[in-house]
LOVEX-377962 format. One record per atom (N, C-alpha, C): x, y, z; residue in one letter. Coordinates in steps of 0.05 Angstrom, whole numbers, plus 5000, padded with zeros to 4 digits. Atoms other than C-alpha are relative to their C-alpha. Layout:
% residues N
<node x="X" y="Y" z="Z" res="a"/>
...
% end
This chain:
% residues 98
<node x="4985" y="5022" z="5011" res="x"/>
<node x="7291" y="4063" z="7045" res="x"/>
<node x="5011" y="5009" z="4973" res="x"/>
<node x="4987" y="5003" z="5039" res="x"/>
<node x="7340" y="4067" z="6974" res="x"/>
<node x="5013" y="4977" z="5006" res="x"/>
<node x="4985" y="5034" z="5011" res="x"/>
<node x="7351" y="4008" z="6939" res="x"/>
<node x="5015" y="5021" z="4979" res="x"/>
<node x="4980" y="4999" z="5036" res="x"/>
<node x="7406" y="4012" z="6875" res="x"/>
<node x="5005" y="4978" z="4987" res="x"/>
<node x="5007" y="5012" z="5027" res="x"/>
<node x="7410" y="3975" z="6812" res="x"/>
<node x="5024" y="5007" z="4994" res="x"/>
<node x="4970" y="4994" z="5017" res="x"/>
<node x="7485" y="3973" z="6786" res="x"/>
<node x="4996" y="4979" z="4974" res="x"/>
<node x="4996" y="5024" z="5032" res="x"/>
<node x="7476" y="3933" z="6716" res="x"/>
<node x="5025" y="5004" z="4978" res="x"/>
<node x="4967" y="5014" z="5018" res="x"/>
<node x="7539" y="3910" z="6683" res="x"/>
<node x="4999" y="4984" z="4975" res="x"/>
<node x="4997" y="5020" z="5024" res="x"/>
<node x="7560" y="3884" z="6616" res="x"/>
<node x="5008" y="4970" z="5007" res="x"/>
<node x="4993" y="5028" z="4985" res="x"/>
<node x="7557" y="3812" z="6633" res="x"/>
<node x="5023" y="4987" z="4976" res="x"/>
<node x="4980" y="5015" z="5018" res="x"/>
<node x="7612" y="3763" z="6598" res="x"/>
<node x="4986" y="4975" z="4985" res="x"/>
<node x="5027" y="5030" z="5016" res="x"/>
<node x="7548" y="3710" z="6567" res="x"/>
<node x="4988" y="5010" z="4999" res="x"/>
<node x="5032" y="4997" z="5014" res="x"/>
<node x="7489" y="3720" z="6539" res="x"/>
<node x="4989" y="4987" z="5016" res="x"/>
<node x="5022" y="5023" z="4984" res="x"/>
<node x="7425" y="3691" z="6569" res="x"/>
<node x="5000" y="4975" z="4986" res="x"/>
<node x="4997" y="5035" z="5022" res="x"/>
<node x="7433" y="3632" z="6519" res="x"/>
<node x="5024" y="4995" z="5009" res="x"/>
<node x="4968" y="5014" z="4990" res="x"/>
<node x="7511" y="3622" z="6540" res="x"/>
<node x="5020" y="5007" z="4983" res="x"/>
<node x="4973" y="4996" z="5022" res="x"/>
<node x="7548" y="3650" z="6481" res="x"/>
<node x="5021" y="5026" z="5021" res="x"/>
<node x="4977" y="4985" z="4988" res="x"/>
<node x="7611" y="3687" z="6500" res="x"/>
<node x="5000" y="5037" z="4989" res="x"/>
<node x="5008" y="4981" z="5000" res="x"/>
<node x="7596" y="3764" z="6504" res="x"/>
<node x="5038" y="5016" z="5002" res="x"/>
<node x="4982" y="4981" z="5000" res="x"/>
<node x="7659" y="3817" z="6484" res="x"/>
<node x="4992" y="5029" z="5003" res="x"/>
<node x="5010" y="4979" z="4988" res="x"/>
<node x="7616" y="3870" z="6495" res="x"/>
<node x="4971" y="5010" z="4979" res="x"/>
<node x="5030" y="4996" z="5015" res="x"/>
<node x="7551" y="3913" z="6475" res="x"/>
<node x="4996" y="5031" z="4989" res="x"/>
<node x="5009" y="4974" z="5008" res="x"/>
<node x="7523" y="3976" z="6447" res="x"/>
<node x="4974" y="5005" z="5015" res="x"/>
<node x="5018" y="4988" z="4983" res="x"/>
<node x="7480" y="4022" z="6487" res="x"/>
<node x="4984" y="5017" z="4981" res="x"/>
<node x="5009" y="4973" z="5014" res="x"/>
<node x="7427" y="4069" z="6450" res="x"/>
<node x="4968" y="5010" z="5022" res="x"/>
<node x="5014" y="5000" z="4984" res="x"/>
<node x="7384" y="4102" z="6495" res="x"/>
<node x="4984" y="5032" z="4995" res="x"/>
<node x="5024" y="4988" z="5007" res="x"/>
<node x="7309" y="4147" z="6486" res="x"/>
<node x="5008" y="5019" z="5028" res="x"/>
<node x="5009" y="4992" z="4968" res="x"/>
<node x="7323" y="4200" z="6541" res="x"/>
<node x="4976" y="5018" z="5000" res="x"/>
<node x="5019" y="4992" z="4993" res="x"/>
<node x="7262" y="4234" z="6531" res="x"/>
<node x="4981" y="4981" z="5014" res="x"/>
<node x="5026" y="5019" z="4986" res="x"/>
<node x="7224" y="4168" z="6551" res="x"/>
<node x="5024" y="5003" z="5026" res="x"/>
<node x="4994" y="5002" z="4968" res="x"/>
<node x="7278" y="4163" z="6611" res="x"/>
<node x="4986" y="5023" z="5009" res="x"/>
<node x="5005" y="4983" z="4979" res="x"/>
<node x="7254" y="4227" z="6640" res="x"/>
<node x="4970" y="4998" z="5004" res="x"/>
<node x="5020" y="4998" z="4994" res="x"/>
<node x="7189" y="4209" z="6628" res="x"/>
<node x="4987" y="4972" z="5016" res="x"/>
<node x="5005" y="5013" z="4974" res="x"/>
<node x="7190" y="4147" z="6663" res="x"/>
<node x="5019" y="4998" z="5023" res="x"/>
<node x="4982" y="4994" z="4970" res="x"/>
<node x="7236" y="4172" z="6717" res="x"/>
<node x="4971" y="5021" z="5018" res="x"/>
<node x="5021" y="4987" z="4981" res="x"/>
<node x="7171" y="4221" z="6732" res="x"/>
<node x="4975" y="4987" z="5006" res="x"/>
<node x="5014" y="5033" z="4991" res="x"/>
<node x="7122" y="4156" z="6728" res="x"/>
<node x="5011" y="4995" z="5029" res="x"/>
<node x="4988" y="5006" z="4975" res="x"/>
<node x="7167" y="4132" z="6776" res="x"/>
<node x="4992" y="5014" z="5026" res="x"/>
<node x="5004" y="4983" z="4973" res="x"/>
<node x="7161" y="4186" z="6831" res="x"/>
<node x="4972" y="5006" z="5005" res="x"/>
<node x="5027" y="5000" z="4993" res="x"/>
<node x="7091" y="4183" z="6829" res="x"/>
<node x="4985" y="4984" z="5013" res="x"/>
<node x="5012" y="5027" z="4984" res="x"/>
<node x="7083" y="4116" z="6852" res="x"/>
<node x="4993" y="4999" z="5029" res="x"/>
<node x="5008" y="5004" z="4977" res="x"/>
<node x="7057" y="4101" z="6917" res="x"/>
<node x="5024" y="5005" z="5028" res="x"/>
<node x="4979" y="5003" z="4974" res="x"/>
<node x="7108" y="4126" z="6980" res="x"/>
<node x="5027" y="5008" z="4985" res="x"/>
<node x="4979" y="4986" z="5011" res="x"/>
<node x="7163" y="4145" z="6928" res="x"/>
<node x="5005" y="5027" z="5001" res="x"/>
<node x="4994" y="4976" z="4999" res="x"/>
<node x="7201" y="4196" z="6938" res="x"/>
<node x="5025" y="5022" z="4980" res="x"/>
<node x="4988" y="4987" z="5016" res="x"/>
<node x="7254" y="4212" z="6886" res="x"/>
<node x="5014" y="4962" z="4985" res="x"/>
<node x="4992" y="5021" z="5009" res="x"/>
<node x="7278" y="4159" z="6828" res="x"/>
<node x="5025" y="5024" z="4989" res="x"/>
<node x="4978" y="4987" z="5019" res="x"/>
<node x="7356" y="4177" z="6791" res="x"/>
<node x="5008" y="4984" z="4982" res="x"/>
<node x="4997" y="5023" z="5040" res="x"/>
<node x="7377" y="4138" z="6718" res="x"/>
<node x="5023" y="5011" z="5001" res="x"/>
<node x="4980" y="4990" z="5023" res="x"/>
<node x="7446" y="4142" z="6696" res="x"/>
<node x="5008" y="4975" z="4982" res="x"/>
<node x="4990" y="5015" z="5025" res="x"/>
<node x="7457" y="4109" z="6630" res="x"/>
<node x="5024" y="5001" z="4989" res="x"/>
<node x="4969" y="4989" z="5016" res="x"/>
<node x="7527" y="4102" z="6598" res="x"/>
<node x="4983" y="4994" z="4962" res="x"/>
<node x="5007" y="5000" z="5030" res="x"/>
<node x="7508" y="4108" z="6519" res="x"/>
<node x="5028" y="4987" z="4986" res="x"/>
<node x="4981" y="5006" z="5020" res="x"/>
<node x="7554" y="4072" z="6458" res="x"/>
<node x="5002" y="4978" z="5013" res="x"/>
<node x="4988" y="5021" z="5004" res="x"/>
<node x="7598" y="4021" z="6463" res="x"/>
<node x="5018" y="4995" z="5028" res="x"/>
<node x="4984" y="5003" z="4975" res="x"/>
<node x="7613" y="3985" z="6531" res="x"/>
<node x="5017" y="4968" z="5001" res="x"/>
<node x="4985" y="5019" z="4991" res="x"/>
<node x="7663" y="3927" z="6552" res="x"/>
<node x="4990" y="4989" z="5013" res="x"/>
<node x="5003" y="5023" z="4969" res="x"/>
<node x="7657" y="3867" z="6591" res="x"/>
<node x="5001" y="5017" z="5033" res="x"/>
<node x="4993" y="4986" z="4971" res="x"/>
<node x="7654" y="3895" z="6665" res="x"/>
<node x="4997" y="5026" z="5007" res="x"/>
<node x="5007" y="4983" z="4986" res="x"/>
<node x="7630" y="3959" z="6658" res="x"/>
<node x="4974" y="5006" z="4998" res="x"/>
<node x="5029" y="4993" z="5002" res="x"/>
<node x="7569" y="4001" z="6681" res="x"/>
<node x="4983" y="5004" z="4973" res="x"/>
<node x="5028" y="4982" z="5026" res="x"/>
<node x="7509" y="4007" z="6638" res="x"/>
<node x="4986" y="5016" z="5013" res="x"/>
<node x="5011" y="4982" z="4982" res="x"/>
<node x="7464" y="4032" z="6693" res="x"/>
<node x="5004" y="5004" z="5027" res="x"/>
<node x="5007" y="4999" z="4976" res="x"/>
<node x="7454" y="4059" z="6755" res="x"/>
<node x="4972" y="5010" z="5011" res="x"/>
<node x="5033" y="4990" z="4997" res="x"/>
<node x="7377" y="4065" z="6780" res="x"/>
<node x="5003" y="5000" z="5022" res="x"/>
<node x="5006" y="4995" z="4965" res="x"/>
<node x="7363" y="4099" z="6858" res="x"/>
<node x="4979" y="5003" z="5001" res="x"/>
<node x="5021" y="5002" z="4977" res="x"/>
<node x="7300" y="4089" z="6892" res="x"/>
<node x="5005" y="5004" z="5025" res="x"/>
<node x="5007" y="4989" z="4973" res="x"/>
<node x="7284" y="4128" z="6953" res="x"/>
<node x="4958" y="5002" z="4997" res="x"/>
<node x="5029" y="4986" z="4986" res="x"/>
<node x="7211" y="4128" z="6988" res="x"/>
<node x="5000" y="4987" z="5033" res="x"/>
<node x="5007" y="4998" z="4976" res="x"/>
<node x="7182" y="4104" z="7048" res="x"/>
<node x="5008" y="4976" z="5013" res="x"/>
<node x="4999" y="5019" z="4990" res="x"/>
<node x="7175" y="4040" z="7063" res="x"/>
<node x="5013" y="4963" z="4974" res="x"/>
<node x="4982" y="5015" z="5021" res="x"/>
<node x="7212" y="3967" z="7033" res="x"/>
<node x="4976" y="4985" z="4976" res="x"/>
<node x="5019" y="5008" z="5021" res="x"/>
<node x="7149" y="3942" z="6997" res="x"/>
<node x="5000" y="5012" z="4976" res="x"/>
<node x="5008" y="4977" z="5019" res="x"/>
<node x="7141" y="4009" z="6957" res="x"/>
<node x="5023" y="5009" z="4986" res="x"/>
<node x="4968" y="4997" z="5012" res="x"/>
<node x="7216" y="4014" z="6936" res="x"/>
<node x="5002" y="4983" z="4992" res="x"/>
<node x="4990" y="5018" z="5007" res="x"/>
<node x="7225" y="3955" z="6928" res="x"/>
<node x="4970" y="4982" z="4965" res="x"/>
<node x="5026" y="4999" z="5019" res="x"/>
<node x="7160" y="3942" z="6876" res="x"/>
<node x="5008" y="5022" z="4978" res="x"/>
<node x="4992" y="4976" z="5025" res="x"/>
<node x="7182" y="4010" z="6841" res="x"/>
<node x="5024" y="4997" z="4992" res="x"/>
<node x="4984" y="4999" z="4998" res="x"/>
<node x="7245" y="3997" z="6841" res="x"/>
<node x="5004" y="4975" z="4964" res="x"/>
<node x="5013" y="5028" z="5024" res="x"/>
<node x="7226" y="3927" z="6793" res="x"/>
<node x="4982" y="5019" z="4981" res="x"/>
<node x="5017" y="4984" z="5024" res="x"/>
<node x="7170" y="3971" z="6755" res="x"/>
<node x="5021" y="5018" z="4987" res="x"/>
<node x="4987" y="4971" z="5014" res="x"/>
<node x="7216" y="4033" z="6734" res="x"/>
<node x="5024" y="4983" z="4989" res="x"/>
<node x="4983" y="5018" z="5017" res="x"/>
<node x="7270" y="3978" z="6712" res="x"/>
<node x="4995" y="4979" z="4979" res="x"/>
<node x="5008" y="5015" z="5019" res="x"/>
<node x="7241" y="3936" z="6671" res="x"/>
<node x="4982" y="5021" z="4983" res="x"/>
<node x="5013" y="4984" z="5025" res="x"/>
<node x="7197" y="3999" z="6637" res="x"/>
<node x="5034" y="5015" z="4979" res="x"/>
<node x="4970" y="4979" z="5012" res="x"/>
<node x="7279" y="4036" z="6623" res="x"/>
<node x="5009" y="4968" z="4979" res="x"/>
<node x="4994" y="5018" z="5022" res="x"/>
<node x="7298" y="3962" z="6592" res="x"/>
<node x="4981" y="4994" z="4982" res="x"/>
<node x="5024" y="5002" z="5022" res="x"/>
<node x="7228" y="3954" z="6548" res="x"/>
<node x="5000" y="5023" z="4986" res="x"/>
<node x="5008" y="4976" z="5020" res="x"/>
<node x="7223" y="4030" z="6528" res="x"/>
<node x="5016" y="5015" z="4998" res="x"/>
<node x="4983" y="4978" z="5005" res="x"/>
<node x="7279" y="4070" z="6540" res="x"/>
<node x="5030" y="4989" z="4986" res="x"/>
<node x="4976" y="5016" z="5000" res="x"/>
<node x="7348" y="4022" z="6524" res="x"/>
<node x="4989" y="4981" z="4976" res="x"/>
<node x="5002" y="5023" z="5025" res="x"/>
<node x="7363" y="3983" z="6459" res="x"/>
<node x="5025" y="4988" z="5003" res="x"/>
<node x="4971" y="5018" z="4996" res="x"/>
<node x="7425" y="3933" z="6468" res="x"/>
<node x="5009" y="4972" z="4976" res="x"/>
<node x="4987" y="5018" z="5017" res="x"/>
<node x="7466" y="3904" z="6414" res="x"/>
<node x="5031" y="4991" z="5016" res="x"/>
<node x="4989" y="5013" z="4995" res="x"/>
<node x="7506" y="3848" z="6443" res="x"/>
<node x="5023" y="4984" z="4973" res="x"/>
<node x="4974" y="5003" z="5020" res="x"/>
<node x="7580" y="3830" z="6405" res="x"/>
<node x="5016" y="4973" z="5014" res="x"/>
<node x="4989" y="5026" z="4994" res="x"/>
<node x="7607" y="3758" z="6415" res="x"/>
<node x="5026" y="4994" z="4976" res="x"/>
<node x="4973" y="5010" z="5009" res="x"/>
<node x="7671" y="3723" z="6413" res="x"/>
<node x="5002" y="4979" z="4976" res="x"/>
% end
């Protein structure tokens, strides 16, 4: 099974203000080190990260995260863990409103 993760500059904030876009700054020594976390997990078989860095627009990519392993439990579980550790430890986002 691969799941993917396309995350986009959204046009609102989680509160509702009106979003013109954001700043990316991103640790890639922690990405690679929890991209190899990742492939360790249970039935995983290869995780991939691409980050865009700086300054993005309404509507475009920030990331793209692939999960490949075995079965949909174990992808789908790592898939949630290795994304939420890249937004807590590896990704800092300054959001720019209208």
């Amino acid at each position: 099974m691969i799941l993917v993760h396309n995350g986009i500059v959204r046009g609102h904030s989680r509160d509702g203000r009106k979003v013109t876009g954001v700043e990316v700054s991103v640790d890639w020594e922690r990405l690679k080190q929890v991209i190899e976390d990742g492939e360790r997990l249970p039935g995983i078989t290869a995780v991939e990260a691409h980050i865009n860095e700086g300054r993005l627009a309404v509507g475009e990519d920030v990331m793209f995260l692939g999960v490949a392993g075995d079965i949909r439990e174990n992808v789908i579980g790592a898939l949630s863990t290795i994304l939420n550790r890249i937004k807590s430890e590896v990704t800092s986002k300054k959001e720019f409103f209208a």
